[in-house]
Biopython code that builds the backbone (N, CA, C, O; Angstrom):
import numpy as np
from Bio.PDB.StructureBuilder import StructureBuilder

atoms = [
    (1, "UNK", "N", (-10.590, 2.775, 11.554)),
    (1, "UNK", "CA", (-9.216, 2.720, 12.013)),
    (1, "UNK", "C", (-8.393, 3.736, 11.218)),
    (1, "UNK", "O", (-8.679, 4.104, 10.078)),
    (2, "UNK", "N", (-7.031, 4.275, 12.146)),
    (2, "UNK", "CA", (-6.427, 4.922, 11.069)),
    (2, "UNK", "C", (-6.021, 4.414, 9.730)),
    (2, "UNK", "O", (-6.242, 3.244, 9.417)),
    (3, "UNK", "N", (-5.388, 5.321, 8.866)),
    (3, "UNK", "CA", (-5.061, 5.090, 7.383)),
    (3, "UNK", "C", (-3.889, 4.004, 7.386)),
    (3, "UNK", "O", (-2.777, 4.470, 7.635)),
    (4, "UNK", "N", (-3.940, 3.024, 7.217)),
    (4, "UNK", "CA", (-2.862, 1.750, 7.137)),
    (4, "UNK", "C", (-3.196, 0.913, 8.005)),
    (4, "UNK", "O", (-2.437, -0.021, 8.261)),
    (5, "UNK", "N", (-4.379, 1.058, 8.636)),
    (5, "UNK", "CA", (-4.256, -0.443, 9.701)),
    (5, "UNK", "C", (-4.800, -1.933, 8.666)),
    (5, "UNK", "O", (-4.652, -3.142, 8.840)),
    (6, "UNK", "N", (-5.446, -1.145, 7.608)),
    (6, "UNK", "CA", (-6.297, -2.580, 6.541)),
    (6, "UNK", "C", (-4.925, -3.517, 6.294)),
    (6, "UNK", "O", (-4.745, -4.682, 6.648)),
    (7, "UNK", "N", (-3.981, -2.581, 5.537)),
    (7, "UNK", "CA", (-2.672, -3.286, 5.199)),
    (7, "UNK", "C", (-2.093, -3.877, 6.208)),
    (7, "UNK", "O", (-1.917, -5.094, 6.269)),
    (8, "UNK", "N", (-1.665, -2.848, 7.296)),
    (8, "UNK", "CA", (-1.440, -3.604, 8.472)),
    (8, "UNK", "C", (-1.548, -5.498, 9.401)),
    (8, "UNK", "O", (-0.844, -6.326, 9.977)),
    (9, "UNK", "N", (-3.496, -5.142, 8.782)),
    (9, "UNK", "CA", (-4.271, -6.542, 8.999)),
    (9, "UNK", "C", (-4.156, -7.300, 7.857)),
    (9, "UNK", "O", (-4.866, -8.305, 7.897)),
    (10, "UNK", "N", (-3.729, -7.214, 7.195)),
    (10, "UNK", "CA", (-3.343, -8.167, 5.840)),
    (10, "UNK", "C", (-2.458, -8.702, 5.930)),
    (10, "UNK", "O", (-2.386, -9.928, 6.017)),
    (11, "UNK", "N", (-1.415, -7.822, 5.933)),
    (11, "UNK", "CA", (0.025, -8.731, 6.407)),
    (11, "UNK", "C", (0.131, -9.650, 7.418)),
    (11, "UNK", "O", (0.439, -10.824, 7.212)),
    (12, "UNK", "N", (-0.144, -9.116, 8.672)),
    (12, "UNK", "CA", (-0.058, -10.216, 9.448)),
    (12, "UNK", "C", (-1.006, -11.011, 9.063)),
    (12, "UNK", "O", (-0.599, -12.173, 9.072)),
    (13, "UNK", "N", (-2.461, -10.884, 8.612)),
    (13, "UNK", "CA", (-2.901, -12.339, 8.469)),
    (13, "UNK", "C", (-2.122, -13.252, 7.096)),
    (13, "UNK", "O", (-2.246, -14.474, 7.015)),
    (14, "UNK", "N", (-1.430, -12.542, 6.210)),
    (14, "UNK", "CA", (-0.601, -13.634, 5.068)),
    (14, "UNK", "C", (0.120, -14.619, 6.361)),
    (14, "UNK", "O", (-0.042, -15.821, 6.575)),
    (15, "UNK", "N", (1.133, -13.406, 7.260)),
    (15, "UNK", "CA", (1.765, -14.748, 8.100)),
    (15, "UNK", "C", (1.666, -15.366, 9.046)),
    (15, "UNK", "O", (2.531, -16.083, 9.550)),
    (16, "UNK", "N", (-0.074, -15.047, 9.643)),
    (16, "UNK", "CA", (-0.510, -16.118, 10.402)),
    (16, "UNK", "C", (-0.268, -15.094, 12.038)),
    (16, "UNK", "O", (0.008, -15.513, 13.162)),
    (17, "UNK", "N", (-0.461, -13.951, 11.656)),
    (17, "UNK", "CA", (-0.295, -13.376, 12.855)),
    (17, "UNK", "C", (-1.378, -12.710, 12.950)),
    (17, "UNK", "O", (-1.738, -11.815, 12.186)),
    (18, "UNK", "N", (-2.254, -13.337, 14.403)),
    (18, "UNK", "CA", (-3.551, -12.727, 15.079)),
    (18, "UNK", "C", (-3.763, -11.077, 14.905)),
    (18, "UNK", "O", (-2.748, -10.554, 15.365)),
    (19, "UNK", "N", (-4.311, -10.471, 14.617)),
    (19, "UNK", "CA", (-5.043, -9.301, 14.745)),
    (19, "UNK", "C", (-6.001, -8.396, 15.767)),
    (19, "UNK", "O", (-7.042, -7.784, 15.528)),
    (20, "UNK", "N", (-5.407, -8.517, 16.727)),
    (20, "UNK", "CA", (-6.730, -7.373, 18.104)),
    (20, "UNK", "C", (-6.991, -6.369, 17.703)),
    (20, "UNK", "O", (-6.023, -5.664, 17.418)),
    (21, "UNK", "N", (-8.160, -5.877, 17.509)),
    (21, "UNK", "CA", (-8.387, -4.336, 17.688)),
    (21, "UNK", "C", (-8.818, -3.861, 19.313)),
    (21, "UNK", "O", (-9.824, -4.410, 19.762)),
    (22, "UNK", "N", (-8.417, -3.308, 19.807)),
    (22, "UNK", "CA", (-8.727, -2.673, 20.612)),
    (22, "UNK", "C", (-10.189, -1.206, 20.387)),
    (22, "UNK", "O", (-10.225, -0.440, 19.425)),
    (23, "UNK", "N", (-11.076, -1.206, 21.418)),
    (23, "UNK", "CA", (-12.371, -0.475, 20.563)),
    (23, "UNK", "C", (-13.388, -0.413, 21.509)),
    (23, "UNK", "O", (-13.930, -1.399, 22.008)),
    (24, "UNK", "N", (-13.704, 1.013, 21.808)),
    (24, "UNK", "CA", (-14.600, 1.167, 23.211)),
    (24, "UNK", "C", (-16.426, 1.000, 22.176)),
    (24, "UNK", "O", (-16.856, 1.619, 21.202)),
    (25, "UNK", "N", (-16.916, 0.076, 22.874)),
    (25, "UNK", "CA", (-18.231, -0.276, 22.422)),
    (25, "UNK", "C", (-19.382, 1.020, 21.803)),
    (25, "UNK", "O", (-20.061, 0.879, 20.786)),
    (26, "UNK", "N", (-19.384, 1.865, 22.408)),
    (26, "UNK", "CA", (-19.864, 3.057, 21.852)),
    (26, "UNK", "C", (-19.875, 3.000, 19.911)),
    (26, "UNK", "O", (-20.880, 3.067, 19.204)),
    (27, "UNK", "N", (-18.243, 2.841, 19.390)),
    (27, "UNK", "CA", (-18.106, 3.329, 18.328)),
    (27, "UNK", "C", (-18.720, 2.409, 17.267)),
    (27, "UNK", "O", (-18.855, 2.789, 16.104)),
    (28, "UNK", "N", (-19.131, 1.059, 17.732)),
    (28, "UNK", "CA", (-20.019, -0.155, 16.927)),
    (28, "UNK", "C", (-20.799, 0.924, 16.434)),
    (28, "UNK", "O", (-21.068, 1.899, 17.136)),
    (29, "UNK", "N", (-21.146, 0.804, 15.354)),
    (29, "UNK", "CA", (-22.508, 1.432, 14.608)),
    (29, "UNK", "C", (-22.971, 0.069, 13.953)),
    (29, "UNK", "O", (-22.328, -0.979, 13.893)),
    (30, "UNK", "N", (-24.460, 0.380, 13.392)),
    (30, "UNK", "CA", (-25.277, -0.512, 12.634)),
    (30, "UNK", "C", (-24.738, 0.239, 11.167)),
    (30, "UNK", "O", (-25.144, -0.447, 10.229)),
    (31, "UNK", "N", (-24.174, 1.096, 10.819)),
    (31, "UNK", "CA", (-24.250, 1.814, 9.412)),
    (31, "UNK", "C", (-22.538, 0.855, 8.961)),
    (31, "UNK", "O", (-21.465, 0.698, 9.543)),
    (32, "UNK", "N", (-23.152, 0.399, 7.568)),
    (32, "UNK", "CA", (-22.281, -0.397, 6.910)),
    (32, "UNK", "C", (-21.433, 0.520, 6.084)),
    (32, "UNK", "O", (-21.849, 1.556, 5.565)),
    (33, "UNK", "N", (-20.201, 0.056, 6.002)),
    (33, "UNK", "CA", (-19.257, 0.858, 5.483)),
    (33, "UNK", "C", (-18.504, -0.038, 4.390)),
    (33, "UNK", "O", (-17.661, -0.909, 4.605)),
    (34, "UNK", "N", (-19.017, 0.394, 3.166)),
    (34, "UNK", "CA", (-18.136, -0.742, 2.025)),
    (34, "UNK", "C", (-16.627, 0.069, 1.669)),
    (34, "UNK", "O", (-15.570, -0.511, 1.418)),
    (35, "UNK", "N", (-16.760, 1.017, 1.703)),
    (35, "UNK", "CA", (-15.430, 1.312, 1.522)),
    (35, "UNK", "C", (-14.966, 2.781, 1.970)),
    (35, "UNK", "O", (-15.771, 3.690, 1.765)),
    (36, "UNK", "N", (-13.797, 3.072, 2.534)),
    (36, "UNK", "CA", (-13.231, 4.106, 2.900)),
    (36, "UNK", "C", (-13.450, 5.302, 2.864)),
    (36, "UNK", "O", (-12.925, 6.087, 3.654)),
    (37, "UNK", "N", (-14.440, 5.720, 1.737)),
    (37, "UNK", "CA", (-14.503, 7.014, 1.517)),
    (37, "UNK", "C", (-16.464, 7.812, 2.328)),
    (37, "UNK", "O", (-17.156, 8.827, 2.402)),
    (38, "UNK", "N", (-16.393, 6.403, 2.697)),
    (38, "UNK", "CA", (-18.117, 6.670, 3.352)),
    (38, "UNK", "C", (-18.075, 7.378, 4.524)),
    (38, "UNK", "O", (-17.589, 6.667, 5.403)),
    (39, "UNK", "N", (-18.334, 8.325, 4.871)),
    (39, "UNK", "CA", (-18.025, 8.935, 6.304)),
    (39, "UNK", "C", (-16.903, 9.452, 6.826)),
    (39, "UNK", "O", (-16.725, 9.799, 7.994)),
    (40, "UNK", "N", (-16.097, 9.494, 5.863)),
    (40, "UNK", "CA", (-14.482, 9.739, 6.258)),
    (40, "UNK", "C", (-14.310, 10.988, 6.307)),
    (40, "UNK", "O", (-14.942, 11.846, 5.691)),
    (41, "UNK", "N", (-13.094, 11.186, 7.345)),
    (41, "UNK", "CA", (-12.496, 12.707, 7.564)),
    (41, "UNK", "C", (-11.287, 13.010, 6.754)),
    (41, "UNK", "O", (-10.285, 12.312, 6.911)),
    (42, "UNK", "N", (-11.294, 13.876, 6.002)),
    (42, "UNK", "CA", (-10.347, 14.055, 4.930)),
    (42, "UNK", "C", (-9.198, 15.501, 5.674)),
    (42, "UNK", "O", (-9.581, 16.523, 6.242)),
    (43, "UNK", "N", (-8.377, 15.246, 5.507)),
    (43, "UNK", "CA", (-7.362, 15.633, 6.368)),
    (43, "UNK", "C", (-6.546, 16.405, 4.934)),
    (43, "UNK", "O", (-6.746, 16.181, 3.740)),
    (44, "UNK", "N", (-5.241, 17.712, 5.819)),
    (44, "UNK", "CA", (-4.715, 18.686, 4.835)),
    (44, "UNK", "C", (-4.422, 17.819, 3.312)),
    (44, "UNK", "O", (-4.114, 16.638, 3.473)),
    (45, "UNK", "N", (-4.479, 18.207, 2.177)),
    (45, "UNK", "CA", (-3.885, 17.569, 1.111)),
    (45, "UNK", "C", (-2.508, 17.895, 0.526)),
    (45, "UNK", "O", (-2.015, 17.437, -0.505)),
    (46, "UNK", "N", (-2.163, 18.474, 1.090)),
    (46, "UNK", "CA", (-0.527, 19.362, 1.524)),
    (46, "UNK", "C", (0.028, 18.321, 2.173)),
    (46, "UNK", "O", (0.839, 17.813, 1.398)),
    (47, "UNK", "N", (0.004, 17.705, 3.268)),
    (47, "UNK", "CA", (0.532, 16.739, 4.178)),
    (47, "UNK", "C", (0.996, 15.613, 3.144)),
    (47, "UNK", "O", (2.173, 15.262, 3.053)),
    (48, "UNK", "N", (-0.176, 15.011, 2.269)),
    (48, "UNK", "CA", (0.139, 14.054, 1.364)),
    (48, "UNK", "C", (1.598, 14.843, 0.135)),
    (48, "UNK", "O", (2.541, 14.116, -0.178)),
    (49, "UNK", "N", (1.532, 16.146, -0.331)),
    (49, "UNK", "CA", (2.604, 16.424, -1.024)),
    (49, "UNK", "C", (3.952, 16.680, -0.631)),
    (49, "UNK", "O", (4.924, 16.551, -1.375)),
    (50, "UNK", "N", (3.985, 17.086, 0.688)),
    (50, "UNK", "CA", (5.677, 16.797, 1.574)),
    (50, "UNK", "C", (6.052, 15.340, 1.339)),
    (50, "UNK", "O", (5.497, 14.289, 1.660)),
    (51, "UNK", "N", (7.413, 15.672, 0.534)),
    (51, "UNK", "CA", (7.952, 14.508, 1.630)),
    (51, "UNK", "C", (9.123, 14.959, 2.019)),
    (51, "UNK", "O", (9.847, 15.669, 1.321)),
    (52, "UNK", "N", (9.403, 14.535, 3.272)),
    (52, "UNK", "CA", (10.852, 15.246, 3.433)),
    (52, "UNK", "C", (12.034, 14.289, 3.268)),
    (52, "UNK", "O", (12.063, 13.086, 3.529)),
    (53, "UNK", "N", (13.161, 15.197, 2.700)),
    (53, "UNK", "CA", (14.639, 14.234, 2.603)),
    (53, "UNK", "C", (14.189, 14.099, 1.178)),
    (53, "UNK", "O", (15.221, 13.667, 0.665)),
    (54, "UNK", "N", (13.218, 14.202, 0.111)),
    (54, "UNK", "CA", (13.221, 13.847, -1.016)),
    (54, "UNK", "C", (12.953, 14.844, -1.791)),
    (54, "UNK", "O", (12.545, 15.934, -1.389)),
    (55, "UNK", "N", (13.251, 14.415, -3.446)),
    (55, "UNK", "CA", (12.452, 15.029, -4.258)),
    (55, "UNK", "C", (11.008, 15.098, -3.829)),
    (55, "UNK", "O", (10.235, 14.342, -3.241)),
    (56, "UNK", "N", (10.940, 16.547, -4.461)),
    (56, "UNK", "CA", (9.276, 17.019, -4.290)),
    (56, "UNK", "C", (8.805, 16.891, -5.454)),
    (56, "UNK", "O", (9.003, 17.774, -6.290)),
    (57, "UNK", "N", (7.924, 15.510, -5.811)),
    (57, "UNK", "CA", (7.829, 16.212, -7.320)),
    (57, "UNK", "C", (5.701, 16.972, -7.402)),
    (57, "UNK", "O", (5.085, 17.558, -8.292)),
    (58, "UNK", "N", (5.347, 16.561, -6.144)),
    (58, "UNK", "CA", (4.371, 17.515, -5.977)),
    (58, "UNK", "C", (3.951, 18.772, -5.581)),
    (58, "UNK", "O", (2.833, 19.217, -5.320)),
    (59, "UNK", "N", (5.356, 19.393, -5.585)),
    (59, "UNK", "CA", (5.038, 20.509, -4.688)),
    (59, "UNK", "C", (4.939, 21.390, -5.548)),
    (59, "UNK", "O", (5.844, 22.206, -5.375)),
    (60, "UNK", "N", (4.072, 21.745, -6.701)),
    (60, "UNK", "CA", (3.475, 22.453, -7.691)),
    (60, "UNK", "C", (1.994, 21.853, -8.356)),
    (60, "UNK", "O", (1.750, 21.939, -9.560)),
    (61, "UNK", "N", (1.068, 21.240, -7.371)),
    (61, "UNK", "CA", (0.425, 19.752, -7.576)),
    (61, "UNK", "C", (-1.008, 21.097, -7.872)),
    (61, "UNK", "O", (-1.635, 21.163, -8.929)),
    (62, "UNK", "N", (-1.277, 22.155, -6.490)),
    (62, "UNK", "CA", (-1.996, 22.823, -7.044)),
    (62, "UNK", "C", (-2.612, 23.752, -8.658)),
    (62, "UNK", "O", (-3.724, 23.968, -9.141)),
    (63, "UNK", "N", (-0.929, 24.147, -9.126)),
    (63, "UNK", "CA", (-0.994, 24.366, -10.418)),
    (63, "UNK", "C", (-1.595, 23.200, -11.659)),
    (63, "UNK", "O", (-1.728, 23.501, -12.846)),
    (64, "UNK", "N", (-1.836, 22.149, -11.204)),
    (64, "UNK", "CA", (-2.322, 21.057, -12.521)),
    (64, "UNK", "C", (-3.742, 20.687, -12.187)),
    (64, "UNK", "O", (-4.199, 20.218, -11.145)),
    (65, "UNK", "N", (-4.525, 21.112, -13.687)),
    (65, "UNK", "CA", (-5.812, 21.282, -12.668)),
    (65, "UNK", "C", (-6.069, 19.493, -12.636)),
    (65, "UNK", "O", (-6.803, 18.999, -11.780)),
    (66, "UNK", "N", (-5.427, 18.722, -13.583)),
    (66, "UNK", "CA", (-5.786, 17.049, -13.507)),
    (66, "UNK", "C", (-4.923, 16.689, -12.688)),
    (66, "UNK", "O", (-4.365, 15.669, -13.093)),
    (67, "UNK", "N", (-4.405, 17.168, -11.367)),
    (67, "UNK", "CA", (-4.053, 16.214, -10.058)),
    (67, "UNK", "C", (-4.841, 16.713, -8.915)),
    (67, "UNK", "O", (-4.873, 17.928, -8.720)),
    (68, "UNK", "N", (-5.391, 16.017, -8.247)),
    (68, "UNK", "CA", (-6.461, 16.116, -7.200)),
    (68, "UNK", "C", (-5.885, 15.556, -5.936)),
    (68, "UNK", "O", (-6.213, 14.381, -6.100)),
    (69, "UNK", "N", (-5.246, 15.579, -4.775)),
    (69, "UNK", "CA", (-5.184, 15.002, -3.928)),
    (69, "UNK", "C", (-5.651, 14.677, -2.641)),
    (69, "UNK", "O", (-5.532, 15.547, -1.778)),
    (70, "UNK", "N", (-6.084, 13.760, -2.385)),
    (70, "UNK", "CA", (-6.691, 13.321, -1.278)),
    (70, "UNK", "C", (-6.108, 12.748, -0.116)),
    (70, "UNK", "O", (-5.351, 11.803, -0.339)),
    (71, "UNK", "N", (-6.264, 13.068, 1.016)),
    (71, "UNK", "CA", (-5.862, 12.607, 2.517)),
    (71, "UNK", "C", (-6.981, 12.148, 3.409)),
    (71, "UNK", "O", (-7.601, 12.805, 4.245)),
    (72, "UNK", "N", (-7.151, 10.548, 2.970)),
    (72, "UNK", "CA", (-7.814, 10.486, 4.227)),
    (72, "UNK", "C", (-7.089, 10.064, 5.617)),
    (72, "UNK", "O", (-5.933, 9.663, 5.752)),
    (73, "UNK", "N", (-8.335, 10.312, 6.867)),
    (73, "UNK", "CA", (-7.710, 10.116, 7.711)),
    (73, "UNK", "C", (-7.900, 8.449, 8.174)),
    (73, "UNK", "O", (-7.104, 7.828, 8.878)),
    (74, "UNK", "N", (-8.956, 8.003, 7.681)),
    (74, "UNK", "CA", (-9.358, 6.870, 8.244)),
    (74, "UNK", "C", (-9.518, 5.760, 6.982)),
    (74, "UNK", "O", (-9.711, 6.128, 5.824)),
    (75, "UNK", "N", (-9.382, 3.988, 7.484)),
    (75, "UNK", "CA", (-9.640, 3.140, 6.335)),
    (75, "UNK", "C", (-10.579, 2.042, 6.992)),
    (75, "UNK", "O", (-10.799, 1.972, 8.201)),
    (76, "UNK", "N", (-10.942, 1.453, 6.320)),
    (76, "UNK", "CA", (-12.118, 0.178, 6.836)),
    (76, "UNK", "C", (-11.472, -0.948, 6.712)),
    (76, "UNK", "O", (-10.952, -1.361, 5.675)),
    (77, "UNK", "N", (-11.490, -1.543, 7.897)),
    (77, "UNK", "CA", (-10.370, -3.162, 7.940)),
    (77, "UNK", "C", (-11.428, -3.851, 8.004)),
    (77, "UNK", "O", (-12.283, -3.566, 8.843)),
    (78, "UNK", "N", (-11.634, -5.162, 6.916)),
    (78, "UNK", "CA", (-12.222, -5.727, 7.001)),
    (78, "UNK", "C", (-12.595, -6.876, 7.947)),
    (78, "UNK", "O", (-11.643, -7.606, 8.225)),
    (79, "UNK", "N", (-14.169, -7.303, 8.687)),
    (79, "UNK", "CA", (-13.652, -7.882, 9.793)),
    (79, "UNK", "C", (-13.064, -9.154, 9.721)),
    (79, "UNK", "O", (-12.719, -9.771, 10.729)),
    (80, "UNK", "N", (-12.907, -9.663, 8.335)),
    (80, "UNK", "CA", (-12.658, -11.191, 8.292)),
    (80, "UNK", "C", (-11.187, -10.732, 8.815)),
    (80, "UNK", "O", (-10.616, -11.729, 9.256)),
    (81, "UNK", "N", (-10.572, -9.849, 8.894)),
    (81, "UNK", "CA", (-8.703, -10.024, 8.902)),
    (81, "UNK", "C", (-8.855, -9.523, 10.590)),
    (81, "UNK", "O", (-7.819, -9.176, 11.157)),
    (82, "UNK", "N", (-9.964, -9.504, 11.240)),
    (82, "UNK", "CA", (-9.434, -9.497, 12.152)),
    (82, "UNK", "C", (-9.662, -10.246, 13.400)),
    (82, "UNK", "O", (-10.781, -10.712, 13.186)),
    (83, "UNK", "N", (-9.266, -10.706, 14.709)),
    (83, "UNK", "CA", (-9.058, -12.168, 15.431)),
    (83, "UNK", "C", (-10.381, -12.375, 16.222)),
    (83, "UNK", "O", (-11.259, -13.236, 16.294)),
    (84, "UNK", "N", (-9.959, -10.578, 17.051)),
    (84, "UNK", "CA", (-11.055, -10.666, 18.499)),
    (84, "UNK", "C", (-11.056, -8.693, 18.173)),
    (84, "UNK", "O", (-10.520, -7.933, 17.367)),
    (85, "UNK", "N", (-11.727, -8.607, 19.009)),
    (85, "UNK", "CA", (-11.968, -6.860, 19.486)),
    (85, "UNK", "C", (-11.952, -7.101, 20.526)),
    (85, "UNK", "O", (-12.511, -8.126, 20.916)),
    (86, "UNK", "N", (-11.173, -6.083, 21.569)),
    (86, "UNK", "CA", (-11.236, -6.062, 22.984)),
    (86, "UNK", "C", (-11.911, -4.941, 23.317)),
    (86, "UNK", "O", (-11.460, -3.947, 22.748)),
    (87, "UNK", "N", (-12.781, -4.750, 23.993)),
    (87, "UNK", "CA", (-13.580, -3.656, 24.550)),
    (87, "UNK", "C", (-13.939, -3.456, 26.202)),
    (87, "UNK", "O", (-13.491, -4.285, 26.993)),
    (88, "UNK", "N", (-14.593, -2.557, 26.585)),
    (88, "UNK", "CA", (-15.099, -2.601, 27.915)),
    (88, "UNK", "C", (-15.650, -3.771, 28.811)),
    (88, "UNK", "O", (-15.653, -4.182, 29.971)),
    (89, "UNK", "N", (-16.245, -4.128, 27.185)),
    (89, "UNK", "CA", (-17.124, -5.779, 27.760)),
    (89, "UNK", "C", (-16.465, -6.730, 28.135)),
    (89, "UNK", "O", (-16.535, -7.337, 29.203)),
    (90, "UNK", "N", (-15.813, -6.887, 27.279)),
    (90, "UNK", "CA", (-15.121, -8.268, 26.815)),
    (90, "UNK", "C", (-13.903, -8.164, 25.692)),
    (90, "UNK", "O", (-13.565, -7.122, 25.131)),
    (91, "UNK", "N", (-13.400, -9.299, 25.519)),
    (91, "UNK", "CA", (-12.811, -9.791, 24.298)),
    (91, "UNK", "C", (-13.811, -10.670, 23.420)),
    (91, "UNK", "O", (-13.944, -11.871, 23.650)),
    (92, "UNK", "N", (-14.340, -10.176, 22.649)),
    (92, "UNK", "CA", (-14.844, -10.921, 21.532)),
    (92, "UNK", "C", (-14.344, -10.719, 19.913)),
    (92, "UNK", "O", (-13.730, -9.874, 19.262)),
    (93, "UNK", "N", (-15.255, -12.548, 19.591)),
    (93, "UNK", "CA", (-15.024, -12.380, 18.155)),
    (93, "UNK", "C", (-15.669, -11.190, 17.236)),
    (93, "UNK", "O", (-16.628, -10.515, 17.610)),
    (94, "UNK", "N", (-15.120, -11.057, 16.194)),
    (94, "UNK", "CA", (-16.334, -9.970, 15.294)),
    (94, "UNK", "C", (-18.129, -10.041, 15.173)),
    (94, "UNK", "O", (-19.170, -9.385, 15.201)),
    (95, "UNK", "N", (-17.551, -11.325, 15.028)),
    (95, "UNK", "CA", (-19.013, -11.981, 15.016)),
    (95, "UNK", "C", (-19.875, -11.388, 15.898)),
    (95, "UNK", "O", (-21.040, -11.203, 15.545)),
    (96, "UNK", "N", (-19.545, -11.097, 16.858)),
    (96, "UNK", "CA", (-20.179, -11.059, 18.143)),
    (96, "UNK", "C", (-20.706, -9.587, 18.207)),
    (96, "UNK", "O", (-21.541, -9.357, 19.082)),
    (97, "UNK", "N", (-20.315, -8.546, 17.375)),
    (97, "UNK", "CA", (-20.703, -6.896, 17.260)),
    (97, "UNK", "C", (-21.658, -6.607, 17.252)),
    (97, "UNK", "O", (-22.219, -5.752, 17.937)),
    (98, "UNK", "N", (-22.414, -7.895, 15.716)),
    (98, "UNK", "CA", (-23.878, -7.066, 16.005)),
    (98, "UNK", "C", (-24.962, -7.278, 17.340)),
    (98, "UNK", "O", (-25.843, -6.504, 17.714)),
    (99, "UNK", "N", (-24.611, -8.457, 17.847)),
    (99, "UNK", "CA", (-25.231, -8.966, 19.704)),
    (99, "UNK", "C", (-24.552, -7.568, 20.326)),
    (99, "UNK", "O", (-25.310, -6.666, 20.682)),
    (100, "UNK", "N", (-23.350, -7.440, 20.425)),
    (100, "UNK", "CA", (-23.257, -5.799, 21.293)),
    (100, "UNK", "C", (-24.223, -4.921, 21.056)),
    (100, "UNK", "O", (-24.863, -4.257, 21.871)),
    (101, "UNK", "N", (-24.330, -4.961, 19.391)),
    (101, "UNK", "CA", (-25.315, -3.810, 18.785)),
    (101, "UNK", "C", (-26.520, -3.731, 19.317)),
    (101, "UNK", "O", (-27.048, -2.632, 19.487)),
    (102, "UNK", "N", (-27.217, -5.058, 19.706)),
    (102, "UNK", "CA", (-28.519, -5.232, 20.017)),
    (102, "UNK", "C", (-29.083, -4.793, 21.320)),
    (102, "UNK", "O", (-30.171, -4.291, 21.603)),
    (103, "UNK", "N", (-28.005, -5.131, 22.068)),
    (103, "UNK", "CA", (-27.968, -5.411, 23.895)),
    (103, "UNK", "C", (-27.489, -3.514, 23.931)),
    (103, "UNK", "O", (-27.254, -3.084, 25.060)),
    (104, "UNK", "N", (-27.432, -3.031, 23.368)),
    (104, "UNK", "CA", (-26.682, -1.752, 23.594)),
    (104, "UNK", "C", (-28.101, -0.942, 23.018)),
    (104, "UNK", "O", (-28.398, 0.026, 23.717)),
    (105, "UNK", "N", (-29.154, -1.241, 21.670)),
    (105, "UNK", "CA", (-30.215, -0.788, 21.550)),
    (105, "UNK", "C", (-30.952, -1.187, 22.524)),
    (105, "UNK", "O", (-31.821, -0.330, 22.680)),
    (106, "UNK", "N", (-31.126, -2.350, 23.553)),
    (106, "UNK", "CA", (-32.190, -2.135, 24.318)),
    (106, "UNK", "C", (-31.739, -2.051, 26.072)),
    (106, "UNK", "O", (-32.362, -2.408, 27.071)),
    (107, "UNK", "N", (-30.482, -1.461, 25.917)),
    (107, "UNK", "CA", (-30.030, -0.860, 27.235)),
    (107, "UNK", "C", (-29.525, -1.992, 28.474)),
    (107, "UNK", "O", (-29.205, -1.775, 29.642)),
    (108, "UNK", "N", (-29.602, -3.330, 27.664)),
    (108, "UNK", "CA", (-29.379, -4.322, 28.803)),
    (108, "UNK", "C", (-28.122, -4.444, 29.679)),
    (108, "UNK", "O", (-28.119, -4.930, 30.809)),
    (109, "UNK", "N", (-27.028, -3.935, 29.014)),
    (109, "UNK", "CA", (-25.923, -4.356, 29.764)),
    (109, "UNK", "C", (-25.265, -3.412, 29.813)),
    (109, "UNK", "O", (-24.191, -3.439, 30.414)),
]
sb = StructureBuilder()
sb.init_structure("model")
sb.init_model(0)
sb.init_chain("A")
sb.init_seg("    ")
for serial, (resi, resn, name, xyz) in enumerate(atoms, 1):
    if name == "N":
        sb.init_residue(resn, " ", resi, " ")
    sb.init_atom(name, np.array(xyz, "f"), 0.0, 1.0, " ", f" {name:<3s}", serial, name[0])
structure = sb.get_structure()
């Protein structure tokens, strides 16, 4: 998911507000992802030093060789925070991904 949907799914689950992802079945993989930086597309690191309407206090960030900045584009929401996935198939629980996974390795549906 993009960068903020984890937080996104956090909050509403503190206040009790359901979580859909929306998600075309294709993108299920079997490859486990513990955290954000596994497979990720890292996007300009310039983008992260704008900000506009404010002090810049990075906009000399290249000159220090101990600041490094990173942009990713994508984060890993964990599936406990989230309700159902809606897909081509169906609406299902998470639970239910790796059975997509299976039925999708042996071409059944």
């Amino acid at each position: 998911a993009q960068v903020g949907t984890s937080q996104v799914a956090l909050l509403a689950e503190s206040v009790g507000v359901p979580v859909l992802m929306c998600c075309q079945s294709f993108k299920f993989t079997e490859r486990v992802q513990t955290d954000s930086f596994v497979y990720n597309e890292l996007l300009d690191p310039d983008q992260v030093a704008k900000t506009p309407g404010a002090t810049n206090f990075l906009e000399k960030w290249k000159d220090q060789n101990c600041v490094h900045l990173l942009n990713l584009a994508y984060d890993v929401t964990p599936a406990s925070l989230v309700s159902a996935v809606i897909t081509e198939i169906s609406v299902v629980p998470t639970t239910s991904v790796p059975v997509i996974l299976r039925l999708k390795n042996c071409d059944v549906y």
